[in-house]
N, C-alpha and C positions, 0 to 999 in steps of 0.2 A: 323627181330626183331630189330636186332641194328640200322637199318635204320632208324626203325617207332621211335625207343627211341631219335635219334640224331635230326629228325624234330621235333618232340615236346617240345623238348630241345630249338633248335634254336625259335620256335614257342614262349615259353614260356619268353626267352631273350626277344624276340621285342616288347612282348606284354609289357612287363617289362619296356622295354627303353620308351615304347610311352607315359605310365602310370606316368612314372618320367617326361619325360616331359611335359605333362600334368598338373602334379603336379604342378612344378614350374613355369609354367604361372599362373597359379593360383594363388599360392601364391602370385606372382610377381601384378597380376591386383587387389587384394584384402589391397596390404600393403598402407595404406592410411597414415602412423605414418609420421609425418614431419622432415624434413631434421633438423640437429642441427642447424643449422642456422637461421632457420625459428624457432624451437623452442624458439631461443633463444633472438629473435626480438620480442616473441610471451609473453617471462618470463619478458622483459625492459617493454612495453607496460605496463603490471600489476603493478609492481613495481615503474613507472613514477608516475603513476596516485594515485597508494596508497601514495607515498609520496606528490602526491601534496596535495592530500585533508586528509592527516592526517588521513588513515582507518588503524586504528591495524592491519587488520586483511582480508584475500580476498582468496575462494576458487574459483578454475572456470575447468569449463571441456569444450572438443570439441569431438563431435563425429560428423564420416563420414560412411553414410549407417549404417551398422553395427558394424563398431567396436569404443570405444573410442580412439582416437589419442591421446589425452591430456589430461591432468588431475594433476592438483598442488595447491598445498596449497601455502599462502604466508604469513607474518607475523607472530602474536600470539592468542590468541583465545581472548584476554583481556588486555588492557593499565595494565603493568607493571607486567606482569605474561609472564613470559619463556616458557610454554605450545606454542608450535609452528599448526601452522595451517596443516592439512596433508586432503587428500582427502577425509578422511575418519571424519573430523569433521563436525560438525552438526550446520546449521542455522538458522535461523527464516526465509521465503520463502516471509513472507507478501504476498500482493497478486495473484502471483503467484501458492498460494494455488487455487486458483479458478479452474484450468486446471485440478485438481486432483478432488475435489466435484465437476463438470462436469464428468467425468469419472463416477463417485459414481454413480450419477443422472439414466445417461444414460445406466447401468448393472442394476439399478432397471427393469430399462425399456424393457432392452431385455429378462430379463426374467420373464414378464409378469406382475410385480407388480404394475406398473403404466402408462401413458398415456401421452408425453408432453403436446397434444392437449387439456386436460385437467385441469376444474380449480382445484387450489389449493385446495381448499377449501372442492375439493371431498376429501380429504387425511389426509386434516388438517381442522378438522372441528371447532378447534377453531378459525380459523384464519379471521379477521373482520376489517377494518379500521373503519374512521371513516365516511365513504361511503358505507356502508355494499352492497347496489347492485350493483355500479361499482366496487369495491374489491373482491367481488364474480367473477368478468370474468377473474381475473388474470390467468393467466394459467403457467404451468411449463416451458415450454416453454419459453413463457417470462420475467420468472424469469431468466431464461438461459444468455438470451441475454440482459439482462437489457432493457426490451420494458414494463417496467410492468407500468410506470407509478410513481413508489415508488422513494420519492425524496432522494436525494444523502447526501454527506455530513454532512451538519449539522444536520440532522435528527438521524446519526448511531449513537452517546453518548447513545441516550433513549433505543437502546438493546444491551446493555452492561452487560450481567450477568455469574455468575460463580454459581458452585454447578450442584448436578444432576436433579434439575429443570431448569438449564439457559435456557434450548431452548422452556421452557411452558410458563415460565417468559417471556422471549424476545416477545413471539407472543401478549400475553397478555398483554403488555405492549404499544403492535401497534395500540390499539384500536382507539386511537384518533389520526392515526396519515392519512393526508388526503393526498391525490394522487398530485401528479404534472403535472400531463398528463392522458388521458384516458388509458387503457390498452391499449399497441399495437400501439401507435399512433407515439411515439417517442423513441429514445435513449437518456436513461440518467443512466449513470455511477451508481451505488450505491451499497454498499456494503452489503446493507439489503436484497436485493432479494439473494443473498448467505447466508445468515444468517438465510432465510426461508429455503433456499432448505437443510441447514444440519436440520434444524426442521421438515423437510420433510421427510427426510433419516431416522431419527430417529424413527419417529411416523409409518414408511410404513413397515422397516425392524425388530422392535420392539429392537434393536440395540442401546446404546449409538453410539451418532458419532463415537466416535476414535475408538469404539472394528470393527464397520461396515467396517469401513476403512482400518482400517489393517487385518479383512479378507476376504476383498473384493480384494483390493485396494493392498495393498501396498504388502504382501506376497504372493500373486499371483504374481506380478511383480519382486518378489525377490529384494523387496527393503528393505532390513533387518537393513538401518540405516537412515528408514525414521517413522515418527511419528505425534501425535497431543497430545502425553501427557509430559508436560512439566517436567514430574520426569524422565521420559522415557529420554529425553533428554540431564538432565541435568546429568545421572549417565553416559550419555557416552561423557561426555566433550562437552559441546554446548557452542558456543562462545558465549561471551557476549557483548552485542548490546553498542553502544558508542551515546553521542549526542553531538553537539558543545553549551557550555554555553559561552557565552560573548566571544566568537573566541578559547576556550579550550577545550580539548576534556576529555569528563568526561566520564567517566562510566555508565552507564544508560538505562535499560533496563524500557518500560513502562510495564504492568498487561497486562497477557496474559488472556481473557475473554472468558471461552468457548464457550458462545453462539456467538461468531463473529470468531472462527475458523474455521468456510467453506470457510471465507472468505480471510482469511487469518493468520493462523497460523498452518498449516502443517510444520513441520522441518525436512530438509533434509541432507546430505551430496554429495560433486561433483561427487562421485563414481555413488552413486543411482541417480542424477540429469543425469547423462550418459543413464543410463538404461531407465529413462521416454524421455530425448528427441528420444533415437531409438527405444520406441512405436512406437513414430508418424511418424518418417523419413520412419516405415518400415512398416504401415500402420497393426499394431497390433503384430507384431512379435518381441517375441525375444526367443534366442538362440535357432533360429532354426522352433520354436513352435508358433504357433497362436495363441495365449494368450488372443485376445479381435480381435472380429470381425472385421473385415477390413471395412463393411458399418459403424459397429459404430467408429470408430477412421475419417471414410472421413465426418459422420455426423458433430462428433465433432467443426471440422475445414472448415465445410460449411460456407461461411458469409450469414448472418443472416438479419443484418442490417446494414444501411450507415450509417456515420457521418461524422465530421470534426475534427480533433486533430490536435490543434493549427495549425490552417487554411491549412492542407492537407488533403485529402481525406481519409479515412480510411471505415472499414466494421470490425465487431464483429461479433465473432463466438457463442461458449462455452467455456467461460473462456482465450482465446485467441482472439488477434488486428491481423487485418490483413491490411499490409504494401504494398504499392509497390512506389521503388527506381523511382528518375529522369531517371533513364535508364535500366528501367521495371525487374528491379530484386522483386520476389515478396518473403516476409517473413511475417512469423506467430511468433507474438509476444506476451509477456505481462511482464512488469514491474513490482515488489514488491517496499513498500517504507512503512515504518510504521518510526517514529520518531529516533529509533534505529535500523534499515536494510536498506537494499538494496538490489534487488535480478533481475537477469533476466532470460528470457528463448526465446531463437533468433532461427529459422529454417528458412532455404533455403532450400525451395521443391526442384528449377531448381538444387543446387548441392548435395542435400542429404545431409547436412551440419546442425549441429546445436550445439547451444552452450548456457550454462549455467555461471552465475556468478554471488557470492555469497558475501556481506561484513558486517561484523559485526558492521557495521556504518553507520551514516549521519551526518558528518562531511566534505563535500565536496559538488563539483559540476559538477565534471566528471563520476561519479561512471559507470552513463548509457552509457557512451562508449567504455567501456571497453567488452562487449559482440560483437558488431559489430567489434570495433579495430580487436579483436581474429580471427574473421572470415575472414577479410580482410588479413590479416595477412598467416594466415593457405590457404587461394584460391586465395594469390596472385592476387588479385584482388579486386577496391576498393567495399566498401561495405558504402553507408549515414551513419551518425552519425545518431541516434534517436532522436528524439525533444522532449524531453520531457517537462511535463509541469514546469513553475515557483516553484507550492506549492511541485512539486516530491522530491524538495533536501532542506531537515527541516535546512539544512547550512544558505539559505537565510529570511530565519524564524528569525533566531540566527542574522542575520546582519542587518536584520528590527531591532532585541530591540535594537542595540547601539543607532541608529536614535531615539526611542521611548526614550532610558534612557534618553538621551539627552535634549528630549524634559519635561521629567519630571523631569531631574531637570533643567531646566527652569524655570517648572511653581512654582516648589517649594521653590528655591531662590528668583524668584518674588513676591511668595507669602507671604515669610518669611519677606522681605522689607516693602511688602505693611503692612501687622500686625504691623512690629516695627513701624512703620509712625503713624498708627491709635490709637497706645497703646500710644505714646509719645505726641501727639495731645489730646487723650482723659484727659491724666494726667493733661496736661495744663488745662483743660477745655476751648480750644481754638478750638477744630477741629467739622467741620459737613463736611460732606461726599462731597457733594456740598458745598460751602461756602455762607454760606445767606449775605443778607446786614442786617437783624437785627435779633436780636434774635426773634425766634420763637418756638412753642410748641410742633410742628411735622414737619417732611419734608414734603415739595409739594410733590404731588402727582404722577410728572411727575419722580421722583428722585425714588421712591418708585419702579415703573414700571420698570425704566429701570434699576434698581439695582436687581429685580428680576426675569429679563430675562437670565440670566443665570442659573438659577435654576428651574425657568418653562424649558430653553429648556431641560434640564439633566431627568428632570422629565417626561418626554413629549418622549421623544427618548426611557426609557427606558420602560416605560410603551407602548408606540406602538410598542417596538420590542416586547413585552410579547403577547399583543393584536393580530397583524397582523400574528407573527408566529404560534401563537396557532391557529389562526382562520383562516387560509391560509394553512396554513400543518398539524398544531396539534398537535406542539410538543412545551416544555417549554423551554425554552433560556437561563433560572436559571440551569435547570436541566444538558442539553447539557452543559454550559460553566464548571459548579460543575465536571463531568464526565472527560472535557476536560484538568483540572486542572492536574491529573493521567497521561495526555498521552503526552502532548506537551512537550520541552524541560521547564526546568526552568527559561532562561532567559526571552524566549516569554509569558508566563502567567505572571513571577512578574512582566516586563513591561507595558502587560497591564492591571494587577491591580493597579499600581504606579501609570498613568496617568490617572485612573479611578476615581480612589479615591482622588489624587490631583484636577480632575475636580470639584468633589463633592464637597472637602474644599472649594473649590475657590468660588463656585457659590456658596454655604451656608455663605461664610465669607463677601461676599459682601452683599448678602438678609442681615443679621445684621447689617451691617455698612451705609445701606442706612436709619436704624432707629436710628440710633445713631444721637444727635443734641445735639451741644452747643450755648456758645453765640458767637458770630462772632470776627474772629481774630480781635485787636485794633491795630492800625496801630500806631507807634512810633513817 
């Protein structure tokens, strides 16, 4: 018996030892946390770039496989508020949102509600452009991937709405608005085809967006300091968005609309931005649990379609760009940028890597590399900068108006010259616009013409942008730039109302000065 007790004994030790070491390999292949040195190359990088471009304010995270490695707040939530930035503060995502309303889309779908291969139109039967039976083929699908056809840009102002109609209003509001492309035919960016699919979500789930979302979405995921309702946000300390006016960085946060929140106005923090980039690192898993089907997280990130992004090759998914480096590293991306944000989200399939970064500004012109920097940085390995496009950083918006004030007042000094000259001239009753050789009753006619060709062109421009936009896409110009007033920084709209409307004096001041006639100066 003591025999049988002292091998079991000993049996029990080794299994022990093996157990422990085992242990600590473990541990040991799982610690992915970076060395302080690295961290700390990793904290300059942030800190460089926020001081260059003047951003209050920058959360960011890195997760490897499964665990966050990183994760820091930097600055203040707000120019001139002491509230410090911590992981745990909350952003505006801008576009970025898109990755999450993909997600939304595609659990309707798995669980039987709907069809990508399907048009819209089965779902939303309000929904009608101004091509009612090619608008009919659009399918969800191709809302997905931006294949719809539905033009970009300058068309989002006209579904701009709030209240608990925004998303009946928005669709209703498409009626006249006409295709760019056949369905399916091309890739074209827009942020309307997201603006259907939460009109989608809404009408199929019978679901406000943001209740769908969050229990769908975002509590399933234990994302507990992620959101789409701006009160939601603001009670738990959201930073507040910055723009640069005339090279200063103000305050300034533009109207959050809810019918253009699929598209981009989810708010997150770098904790919960941790947790959605290792969904997809871990192809529907976290801690532990299958959370979202593994085909639908690799659907998600299937490319879709080709394109060009600023002249390199690229492919779109669902709600994410798919990248591949000069020296075939391949990353799944997408950028946020609305007038006051910044935001990214960077994954490296090849190292299980990904990373998030957040800034409560546009105020700069680095912001977008500070996601890759991170990455390089943390795998010791370089990583491209992003190329993002010109319009991405609203900095150089702000450095257009100086150019523009400039020019307006130009024209306004000149123009103030030219009045003193005609008003000092008229007084004499010496001045005609042309100088005749005798007095006459009206000006020639050729005087008349070319004094109001100035004013036919202004008339003529503005009236064929009204024309050709409405009758080439379908949407108003008035309406769009009215809208636009709300969101662009301050210096860029009074800019270009300043030389707007300076245009219009100018050519109105001249059509009267070509009818102005006296008697001809007398020579002394």
């Amino acid at each position: 018996m003591p025999k049988r007790v002292t091998l079991f004994i000993l049996a029990c030790l080794v299994s022990a030892s093996f157990l422990s070491v085992a242990s600590s390999n473990m541990i040991e292949s799982t610690n992915f946390s970076p060395e302080p040195q690295t961290t700390e190359k990793m904290d300059n990088l942030v800190t460089e770039i926020m001081i260059k471009d003047s951003i209050p304010g920058i959360a960011a995270t890195v997760v490897h496989e499964k665990e966050i490695v990183y994760t820091r707040g930097f600055g203040v939530t707000s120019a001139g508020n002491s509230c410090k930035v911590s992981k745990d503060t909350v952003f505006e995502l801008a576009s970025v949102s898109k990755s999450f309303t993909a997600l939304g889309v595609l659990l309707l779908r798995d669980k039987g509600y709907i069809k990508l291969d399907r048009p819209l139109v089965e779902y939303l039967p309000d929904f009608s452009l101004a091509n009612p039976g090619t608008s009919a083929e659009i399918t969800i699908y191709q809302l997905l991937t931006h294949t719809s056809g539905i033009p970009g840009a300058m068309a989002e102002p006209q579904g701009y709405y709030n209240g608990p109609d925004a998303m009946q209003q928005m669709v209703n509001e498409l009626s006249n608005l006409r295709l760019s492309n056949s369905p399916g035919e091309a890739f074209e960016y827009s942020n309307l085809n997201y603006f259907l699919l939460g009109a989608l979500i809404e009408e199929v789930s019978t679901l406000p967006f943001e209740e769908y979302m969050a229990k769908h979405v975002f509590e399933p995921l234990g994302l507990y300091r992620t959101t789409l309702k701006p009160s939601q946000a603001e009670a738990w300390g959201k930073a507040y968005g910055h723009q640069s006016v005339f090279g200063q960085t103000v305050k300034r946060s533009m109207p959050i609309y809810r019918s253009a929140a699929p598209a981009g106005w989810v708010m997150s923090s770098a904790e919960d931005m941790g947790r959605w980039l290792s969904l997809f690192i871990n192809e529907g898993q976290l801690d532990g649990k299958q959370i979202v089907e593994q085909d639908t997280i690799r659907e998600l990130l299937s490319p879709a379609v080709s394109f060009e992004k600023d002249g390199y090759p690229a492919e779109y998914a669902m709600g994410w760009i798919i990248l591949t480096d000069n020296n075939g590293t391949k990353r799944l991306w997408h950028a946020g940028n609305t007038p006051s944000y910044l935001a990214d989200i960077l994954i490296l399939p090849d190292y299980k890597t990904g990373v998030a970064v957040m800034a409560n500004s546009q105020t700069g012109t680095s912001g977008h590399n500070i996601a890759p920097g991170l990455a390089g940085i943390y795998l010791d390995t370089e990583i491209e900068i992003i190329q993002s496009s010109w319009w991405a950083y609203w900095k150089r918006a702000d450095t257009f108006s100086f150019v523009g004030l400039a020019l307006a007042a130009g024209l306004l000094v000149g123009w103030a010259i030219f009045v003193f000259h005609l008003i000092r001239k008229l007084r004499l009753g010496y001045y005609c616009f042309v100088y005749p050789k005798a007095e006459v009753k009206r000006p020639p006619l050729w005087q008349m013409c070319a004094s109001a060709i100035p004013f036919v062109l202004l008339c003529l421009f503005l009236g064929s942008s009204y024309i050709i936009l409405n009758s080439i896409y379908g949407y108003n110009i008035f309406t769009v730039l009215g809208q636009s007033l709300l969101v662009i920084p301050p210096s860029t709209w009074a800019t270009a109302i300043s030389i707007i409307s300076l245009a219009s004096i100018w050519s109105i001041t001249l059509l009267m000065a070509a009818f102005t006639v006296r008697r001809p100066i007398q020579k002394e």
